[in-house]
C-alpha positions in Angstrom: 0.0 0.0 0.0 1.0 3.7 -0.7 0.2 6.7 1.2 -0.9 9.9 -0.2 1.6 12.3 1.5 -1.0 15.4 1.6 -3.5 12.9 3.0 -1.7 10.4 5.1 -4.9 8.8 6.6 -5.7 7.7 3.1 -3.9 4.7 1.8 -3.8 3.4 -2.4 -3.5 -0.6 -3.8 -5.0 -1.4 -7.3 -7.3 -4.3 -7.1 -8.5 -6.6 -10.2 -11.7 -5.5 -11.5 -13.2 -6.1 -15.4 -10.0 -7.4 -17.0 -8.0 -4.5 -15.4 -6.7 -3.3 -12.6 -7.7 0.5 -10.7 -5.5 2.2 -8.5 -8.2 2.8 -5.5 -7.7 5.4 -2.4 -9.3 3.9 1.0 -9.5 4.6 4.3 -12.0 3.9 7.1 -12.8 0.1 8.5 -12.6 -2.5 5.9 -14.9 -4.0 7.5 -17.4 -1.1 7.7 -20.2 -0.4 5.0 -18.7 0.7 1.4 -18.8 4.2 -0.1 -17.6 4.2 -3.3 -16.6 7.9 -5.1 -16.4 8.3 -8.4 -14.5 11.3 -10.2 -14.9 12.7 -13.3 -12.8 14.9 -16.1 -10.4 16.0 -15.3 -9.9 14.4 -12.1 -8.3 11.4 -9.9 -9.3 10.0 -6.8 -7.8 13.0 -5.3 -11.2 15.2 -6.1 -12.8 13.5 -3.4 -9.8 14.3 -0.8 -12.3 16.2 1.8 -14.9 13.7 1.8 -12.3 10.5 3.0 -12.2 11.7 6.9 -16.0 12.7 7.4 -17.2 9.1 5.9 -14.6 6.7 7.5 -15.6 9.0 10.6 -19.5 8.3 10.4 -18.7 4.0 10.0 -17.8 3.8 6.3 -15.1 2.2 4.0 -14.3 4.9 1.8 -13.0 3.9 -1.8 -12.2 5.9 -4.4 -10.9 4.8 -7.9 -8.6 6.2 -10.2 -11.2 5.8 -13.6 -9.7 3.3 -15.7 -7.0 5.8 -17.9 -6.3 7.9 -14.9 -3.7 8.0 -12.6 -2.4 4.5 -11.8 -5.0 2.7 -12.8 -4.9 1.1 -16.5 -5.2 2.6 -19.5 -6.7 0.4 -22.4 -5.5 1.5 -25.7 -8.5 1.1 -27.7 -11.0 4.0 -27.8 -14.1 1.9 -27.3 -12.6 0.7 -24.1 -14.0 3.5 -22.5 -17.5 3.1 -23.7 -19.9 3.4 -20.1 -20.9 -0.3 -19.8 -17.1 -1.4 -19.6 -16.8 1.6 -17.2 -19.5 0.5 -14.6 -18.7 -3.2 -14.9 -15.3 -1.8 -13.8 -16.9 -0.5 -10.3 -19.2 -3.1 -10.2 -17.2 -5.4 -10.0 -14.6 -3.6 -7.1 -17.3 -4.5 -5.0 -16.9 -8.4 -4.9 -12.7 -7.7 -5.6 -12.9 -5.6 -1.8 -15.2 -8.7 -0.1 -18.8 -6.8 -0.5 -22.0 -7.6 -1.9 -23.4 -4.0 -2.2 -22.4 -0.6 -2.2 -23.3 2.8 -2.2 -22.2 4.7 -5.2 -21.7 8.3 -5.6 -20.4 10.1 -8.9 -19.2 13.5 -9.9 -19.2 14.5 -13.0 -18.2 11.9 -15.6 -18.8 9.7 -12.5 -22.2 10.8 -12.0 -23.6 9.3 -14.9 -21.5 6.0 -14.3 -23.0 6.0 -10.8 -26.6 6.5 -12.0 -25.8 3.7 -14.2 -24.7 1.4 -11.8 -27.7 1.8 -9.7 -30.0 1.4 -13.1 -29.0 -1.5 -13.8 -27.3 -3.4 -11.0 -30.0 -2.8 -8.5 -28.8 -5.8 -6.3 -25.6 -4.3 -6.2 -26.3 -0.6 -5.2 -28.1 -0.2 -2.2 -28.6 3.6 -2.7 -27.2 6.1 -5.2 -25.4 9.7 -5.2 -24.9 12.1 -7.9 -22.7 15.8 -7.8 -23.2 18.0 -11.0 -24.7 15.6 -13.3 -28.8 14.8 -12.7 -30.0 11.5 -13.5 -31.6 11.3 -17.7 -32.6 8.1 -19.1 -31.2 7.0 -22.4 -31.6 9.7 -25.3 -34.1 8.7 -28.5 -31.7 9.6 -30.8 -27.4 9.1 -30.6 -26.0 11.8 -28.0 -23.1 12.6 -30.8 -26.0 13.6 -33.6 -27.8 15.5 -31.2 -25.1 17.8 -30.3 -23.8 18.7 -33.9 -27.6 19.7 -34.1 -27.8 21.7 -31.2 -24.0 22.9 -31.3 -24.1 23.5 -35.4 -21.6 26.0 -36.5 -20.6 26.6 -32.9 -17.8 25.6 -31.0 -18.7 22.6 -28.5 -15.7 20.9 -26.2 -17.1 17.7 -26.2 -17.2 17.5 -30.2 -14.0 18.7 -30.3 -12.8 16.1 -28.0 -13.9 13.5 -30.8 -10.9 13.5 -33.3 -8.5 11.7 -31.2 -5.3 13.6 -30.8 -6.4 16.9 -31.1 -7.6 17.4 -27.4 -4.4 15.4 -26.0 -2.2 18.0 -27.8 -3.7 21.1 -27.1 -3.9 19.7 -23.1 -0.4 18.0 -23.0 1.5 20.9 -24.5 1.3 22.7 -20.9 -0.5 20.8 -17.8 0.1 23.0 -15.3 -1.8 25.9 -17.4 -4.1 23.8 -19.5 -5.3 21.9 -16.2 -5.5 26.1 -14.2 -7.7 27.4 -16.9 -10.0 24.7 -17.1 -10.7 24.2 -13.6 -11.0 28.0 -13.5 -13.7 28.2 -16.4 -16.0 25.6 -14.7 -15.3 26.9 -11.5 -17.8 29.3 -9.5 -15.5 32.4 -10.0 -15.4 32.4 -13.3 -17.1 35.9 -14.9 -19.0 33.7 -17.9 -18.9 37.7 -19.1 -15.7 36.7 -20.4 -16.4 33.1 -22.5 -16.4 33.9 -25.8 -18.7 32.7 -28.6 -16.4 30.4 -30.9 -16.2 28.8 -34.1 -16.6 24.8 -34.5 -13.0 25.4 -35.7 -11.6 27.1 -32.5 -9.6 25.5 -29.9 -10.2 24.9 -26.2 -7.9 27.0 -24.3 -6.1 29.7 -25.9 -9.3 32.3 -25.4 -9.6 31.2 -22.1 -8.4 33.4 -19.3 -5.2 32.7 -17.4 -6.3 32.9 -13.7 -2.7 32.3 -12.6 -3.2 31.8 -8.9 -6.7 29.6 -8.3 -9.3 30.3 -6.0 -9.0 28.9 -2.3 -10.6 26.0 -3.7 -7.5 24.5 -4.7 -4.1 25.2 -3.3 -0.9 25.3 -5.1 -0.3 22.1 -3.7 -3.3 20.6 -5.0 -2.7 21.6 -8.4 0.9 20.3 -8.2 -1.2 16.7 -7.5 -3.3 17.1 -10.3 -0.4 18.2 -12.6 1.9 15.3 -11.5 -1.0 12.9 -12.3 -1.1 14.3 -15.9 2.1 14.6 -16.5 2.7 11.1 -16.5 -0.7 9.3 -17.3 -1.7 12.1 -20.0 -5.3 12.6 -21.6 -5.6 10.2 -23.7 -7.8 7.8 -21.6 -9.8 10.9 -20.1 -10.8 12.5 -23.8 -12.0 8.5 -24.9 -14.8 8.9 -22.7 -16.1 11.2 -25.0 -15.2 9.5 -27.7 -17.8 6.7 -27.0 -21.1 9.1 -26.3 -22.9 7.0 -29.6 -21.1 3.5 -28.9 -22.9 3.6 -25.5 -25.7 4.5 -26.4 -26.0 1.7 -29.0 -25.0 -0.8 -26.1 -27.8 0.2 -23.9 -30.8 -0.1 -26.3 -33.7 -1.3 -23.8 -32.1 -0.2 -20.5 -34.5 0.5 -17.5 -35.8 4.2 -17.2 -36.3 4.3 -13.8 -33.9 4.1 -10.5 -35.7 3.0 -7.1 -33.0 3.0 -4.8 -32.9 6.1 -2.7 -30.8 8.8 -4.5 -29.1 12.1 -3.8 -28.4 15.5 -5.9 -26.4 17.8 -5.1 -24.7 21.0 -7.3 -23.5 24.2 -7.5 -26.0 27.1 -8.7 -23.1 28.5 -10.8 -22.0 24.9 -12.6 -22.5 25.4 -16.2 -23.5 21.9 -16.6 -26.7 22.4 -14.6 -27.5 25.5 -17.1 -27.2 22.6 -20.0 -29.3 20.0 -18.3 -32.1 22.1 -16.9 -34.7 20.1 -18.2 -33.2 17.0 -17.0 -33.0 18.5 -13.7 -36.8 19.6 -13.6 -37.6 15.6 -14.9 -35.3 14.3 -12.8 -37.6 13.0 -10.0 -39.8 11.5 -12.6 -37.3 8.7 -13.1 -35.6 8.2 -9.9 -38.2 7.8 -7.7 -36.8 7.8 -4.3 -34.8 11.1 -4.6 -34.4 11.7 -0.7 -31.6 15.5 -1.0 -32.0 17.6 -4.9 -29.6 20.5 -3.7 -28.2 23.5 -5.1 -25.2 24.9 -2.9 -25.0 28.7 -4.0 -21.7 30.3 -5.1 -20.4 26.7 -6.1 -19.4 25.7 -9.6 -18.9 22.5 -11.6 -16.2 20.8 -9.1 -19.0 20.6 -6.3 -17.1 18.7 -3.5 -13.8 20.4 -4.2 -15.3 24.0 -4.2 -17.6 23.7 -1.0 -16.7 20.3 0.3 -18.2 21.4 4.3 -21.5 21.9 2.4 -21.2 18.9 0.1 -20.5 16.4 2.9 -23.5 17.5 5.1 -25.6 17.0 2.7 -24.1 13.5 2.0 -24.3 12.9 5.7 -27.6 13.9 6.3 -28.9 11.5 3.3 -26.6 8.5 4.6 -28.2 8.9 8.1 -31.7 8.3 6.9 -31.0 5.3 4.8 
């Protein structure tokens, strides 16, 4: 085992899972109930770093995973290795590799619709469901890709131009420290979306964006030096191929349930920009997942919900695991 040296308490192993192995973060009883946290773009296990102490402190095992292509966990080379059902077979199957039959399974962003997922279909294996930034839809009528060159049309969308593999590893990889500061800063709360410029399908991701130089207290120097470290070696390869597979998952899960009965969680910020794109799911959202016991908008916060206003974020996760 290897100890995070910012967060000694928490302790890393990979463990089988799927046909690969995930670097997970841990700490509480082993023998406790399971938590598992799942991360999202562009993250690690580290995202969750303020939510370790206060679950392992209420009676949980606490796991995070590096995603499979993050971190230390594996990176399959082939793009539609990162298509959703290979991703939540990947957690569903941590919980049998760490001794358990059930979990509870919260996600944040790219991890939230994994998690939702997981619940969906693997009812006998998640007990109850969590979801930061990212509220619950059931599967599109039409292929997510071809809907968003409709919607997006001349316009420039980050997700389509994630698709041509290479392009987004570049532009990313060519500086970490300041590609990784300007997107965290974009999606963050503080960000003036005054300044976000209308762009061409043809622009790039970064270049317009503002420099913040220093974040906000959010995220420390130290904090970004973890993130940078992690990206530095593993690169984006594996991140920008969940994208990538929008249309092939959506082909996979042709007759997937609609509904989600175990009791759920929301929480958000009121400043993520993702909750502006998926208003309407939000408003339908408690038309498919029936038992939603905490839909919460924490004001101020952006996109990176636990990171940006983790003392809010973990009461509300408390408060919902206490009346399980």
């Amino acid at each position: 085992m290897t100890l995070s040296s910012l967060f000694p308490a928490i302790s890393q192993r990979r463990i089988a899972t799927n046909g690969i192995e995930l670097n997970i973060a841990e700490q509480g009883d082993t023998s406790a109930p399971l938590i598992l946290l799942l991360h999202g773009f562009p993250e690690s296990w580290y995202s969750w770093r303020h939510q370790f102490a206060p679950l392992a402190n209420a009676g949980y095992h606490v796991v995070a995973p590096d995603m499979r292509g993050y971190g230390d966990s594996d990176k399959p080379d082939a793009i539609d290795g990162y298509n959703q059902v290979e991703v939540v077979n990947d957690i569903i199957g941590l919980i049998p590799a760490l001794g358990y039959e059930t979990a509870i399974v919260i996600g944040h962003d790219w991890g939230a619709p994994t998690a939702w997922s997981c619940a969906l279909n693997h009812p006998d294996k998640v007990t109850a469901v969590g979801a930061l930034s990212v509220p619950f839809s059931p599967r599109a009528d039409v292929p997510p890709l071809d809907m968003l060159k409709v919607i997006f049309k001349d316009k420039f969308f980050y997700q389509l131009y994630f698709q041509e593999p290479g392009v987004g590893e570049a532009e990313l990889e060519a500086d970490v420290r300041v590609s990784l500061r300007k997107f965290y800063h974009m999606a963050s709360g503080q960000m003036d979306v005054g300044l976000m410029p209308d762009k061409s399908a043809d622009a790039d991701l970064l270049s317009d964006l503002p420099d913040p130089n220093k974040m906000g207290p959010w995220l420390s120097d130290a904090d970004l030096d973890f993130y940078v470290n992690e990206f530095t070696n593993s690169g984006f390869r594996g991140p920008l191929n969940y994208y990538r597979n929008h249309n092939l998952t959506w082909s996979l899960t042709e007759g997937a349930p609609t509904e989600i009965h175990q009791p759920a969680l929301f929480v958000a910020g009121d400043r993520d920009g993702v909750i502006a794109m998926a208003a309407l799911a939000l408003e339908n959202m408690p038309n498919h997942v029936k038992d939603l016991r905490t839909n919460a908008l924490i004001p101020g916060a952006g996109h990176w919900t636990q990171q940006e206003a983790p003392e809010a974020t973990n009461e509300f996760i408390l408060d919902w695991l206490k009346a399980l």
